[in-house]
C-alpha positions in Angstrom: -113.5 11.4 -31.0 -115.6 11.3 -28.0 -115.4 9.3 -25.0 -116.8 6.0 -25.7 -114.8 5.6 -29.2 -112.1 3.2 -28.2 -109.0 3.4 -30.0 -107.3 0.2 -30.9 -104.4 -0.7 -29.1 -101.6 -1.2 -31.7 -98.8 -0.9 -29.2 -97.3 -4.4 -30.7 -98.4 -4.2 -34.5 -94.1 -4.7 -35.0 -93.6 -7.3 -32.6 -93.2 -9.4 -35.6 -89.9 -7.4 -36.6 -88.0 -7.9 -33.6 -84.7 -10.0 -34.4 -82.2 -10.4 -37.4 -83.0 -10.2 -40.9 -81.8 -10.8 -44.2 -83.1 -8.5 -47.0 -83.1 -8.6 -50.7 -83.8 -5.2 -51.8 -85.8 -4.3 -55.1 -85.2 -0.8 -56.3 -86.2 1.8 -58.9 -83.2 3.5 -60.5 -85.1 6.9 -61.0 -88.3 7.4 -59.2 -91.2 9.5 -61.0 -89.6 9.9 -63.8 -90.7 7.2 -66.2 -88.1 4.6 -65.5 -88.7 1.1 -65.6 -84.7 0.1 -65.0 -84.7 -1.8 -61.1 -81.6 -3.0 -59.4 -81.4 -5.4 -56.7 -79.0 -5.8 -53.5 -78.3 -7.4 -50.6 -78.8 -6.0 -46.8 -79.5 -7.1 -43.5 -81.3 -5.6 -40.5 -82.0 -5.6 -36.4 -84.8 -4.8 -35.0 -85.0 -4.1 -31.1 -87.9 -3.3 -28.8 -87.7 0.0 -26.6 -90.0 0.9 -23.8 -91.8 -2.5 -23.9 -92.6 -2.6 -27.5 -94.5 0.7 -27.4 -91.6 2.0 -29.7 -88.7 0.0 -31.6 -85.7 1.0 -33.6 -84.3 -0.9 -36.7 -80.4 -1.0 -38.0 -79.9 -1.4 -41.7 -76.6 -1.9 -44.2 -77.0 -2.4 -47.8 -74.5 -2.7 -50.9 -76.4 -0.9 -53.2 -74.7 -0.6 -56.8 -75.1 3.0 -56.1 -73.5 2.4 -52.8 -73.3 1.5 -49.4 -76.7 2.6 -47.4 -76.1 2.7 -43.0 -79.7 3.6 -41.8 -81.7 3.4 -39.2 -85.8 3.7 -38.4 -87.4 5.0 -35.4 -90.8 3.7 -34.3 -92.7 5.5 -32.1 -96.5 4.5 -30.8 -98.8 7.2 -29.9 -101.6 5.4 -27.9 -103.6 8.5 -27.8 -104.4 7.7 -31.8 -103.6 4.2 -32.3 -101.1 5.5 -34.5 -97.2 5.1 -35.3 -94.8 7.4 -36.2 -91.7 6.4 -38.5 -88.8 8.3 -38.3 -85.6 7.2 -41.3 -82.5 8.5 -41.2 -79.2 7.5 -42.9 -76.1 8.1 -42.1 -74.9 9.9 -44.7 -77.7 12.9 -43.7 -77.3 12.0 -40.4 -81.0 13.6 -39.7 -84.4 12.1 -38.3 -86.5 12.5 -41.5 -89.9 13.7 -41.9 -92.2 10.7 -40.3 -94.5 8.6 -41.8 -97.9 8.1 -40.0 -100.2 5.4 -40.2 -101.3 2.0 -38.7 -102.3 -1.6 -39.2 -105.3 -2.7 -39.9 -106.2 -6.4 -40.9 -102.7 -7.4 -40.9 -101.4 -4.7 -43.3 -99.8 -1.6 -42.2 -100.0 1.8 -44.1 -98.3 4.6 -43.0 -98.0 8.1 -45.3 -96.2 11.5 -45.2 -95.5 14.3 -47.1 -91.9 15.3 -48.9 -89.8 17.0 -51.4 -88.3 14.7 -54.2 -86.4 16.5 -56.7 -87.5 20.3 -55.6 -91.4 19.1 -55.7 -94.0 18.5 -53.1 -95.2 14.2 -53.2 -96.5 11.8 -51.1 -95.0 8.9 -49.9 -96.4 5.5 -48.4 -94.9 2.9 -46.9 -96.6 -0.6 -46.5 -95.5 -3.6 -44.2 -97.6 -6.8 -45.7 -97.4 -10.3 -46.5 -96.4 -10.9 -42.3 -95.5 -14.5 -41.2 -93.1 -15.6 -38.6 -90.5 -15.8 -41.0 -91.0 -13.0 -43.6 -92.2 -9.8 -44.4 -92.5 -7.3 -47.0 -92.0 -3.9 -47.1 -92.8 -0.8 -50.0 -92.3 2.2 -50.8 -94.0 4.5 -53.2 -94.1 8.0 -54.2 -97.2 9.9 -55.6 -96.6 13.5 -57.6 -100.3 13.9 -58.3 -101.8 14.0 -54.8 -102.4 10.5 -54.3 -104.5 9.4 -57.2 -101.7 6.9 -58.8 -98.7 5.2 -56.5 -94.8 4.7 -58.3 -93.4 1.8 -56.4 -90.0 2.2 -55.9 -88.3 0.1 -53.4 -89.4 -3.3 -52.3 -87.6 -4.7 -49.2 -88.4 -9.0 -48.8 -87.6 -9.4 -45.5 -86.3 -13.3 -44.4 -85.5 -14.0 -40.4 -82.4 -15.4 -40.0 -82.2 -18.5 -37.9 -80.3 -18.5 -34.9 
């Protein structure tokens, strides 16, 4: 980068998350493995600024049929690269997972990373879309062949809840 690229400054891409949430949950029984069985649940999530918005933290609890999920995400902002870092962990690891890195760009955010699922290497992307004051949407999807074709397997519809 040289000195007269400007990077964007995406300090308050998640502004639109702070506050409480209700969230119907849309998952995929066994990721990258063929299955087409989803099951749906009910959660509900927080989301608080920290230093000024430049980084934010979310709560979340979900009855899953598979059972009860306690987790929490970790947004952090680099300004250097216009870029945000997303940390999950739940509380049954009790660990800061890899992080996803990305940004938003004409409303949508992408973020990506690089894990092991099942013993082998994938990719994993996370997208925040469909934004209005009132709603969101949020994916997840694994690749095992380096990117070329995406598995969605969890789909979070986010709904503000009214105070």
């Amino acid at each position: 980068m040289t000195s007269s690229d400007k990077v964007r400054d995406g300090s308050h891409d998640f502004d639109f998350l702070f506050g409480a949430w209700e969230i119907e949950n849309h998952r995929l029984d066994a990721p990258i493995s063929g299955s087409s069985c989803w099951y749906e649940f009910k959660g509900k999530g927080v989301v608080r600024p920290i230093w000024g918005g430049a980084a934010n933290m979310d709560e979340f609890e979900g009855e899953s049929p598979k059972g009860r999920i306690h987790g929490i995400t970790l947004r952090l902002y680099d300004q250097n690269s216009g870029q945000w870092r997303l940390y999950w962990a739940n509380r049954t690891r009790g660990v800061l997972e890899t992080p996803t890195i990305g940004e938003f760009k004409n409303g949508r955010g992408e973020f990506f990373d690089q894990e092991i699922f099942d013993g082998k290497a994938i990719y994993v992307r996370y997208v925040w879309s469909n934004i209005t004051q009132d709603s969101c949407q949020w994916e997840q999807a694994f690749s095992a062949d380096g990117g070329k074709t995406w598995e969605t397997n969890w789909i979070m519809k986010l709904t503000r809840v009214k105070t």
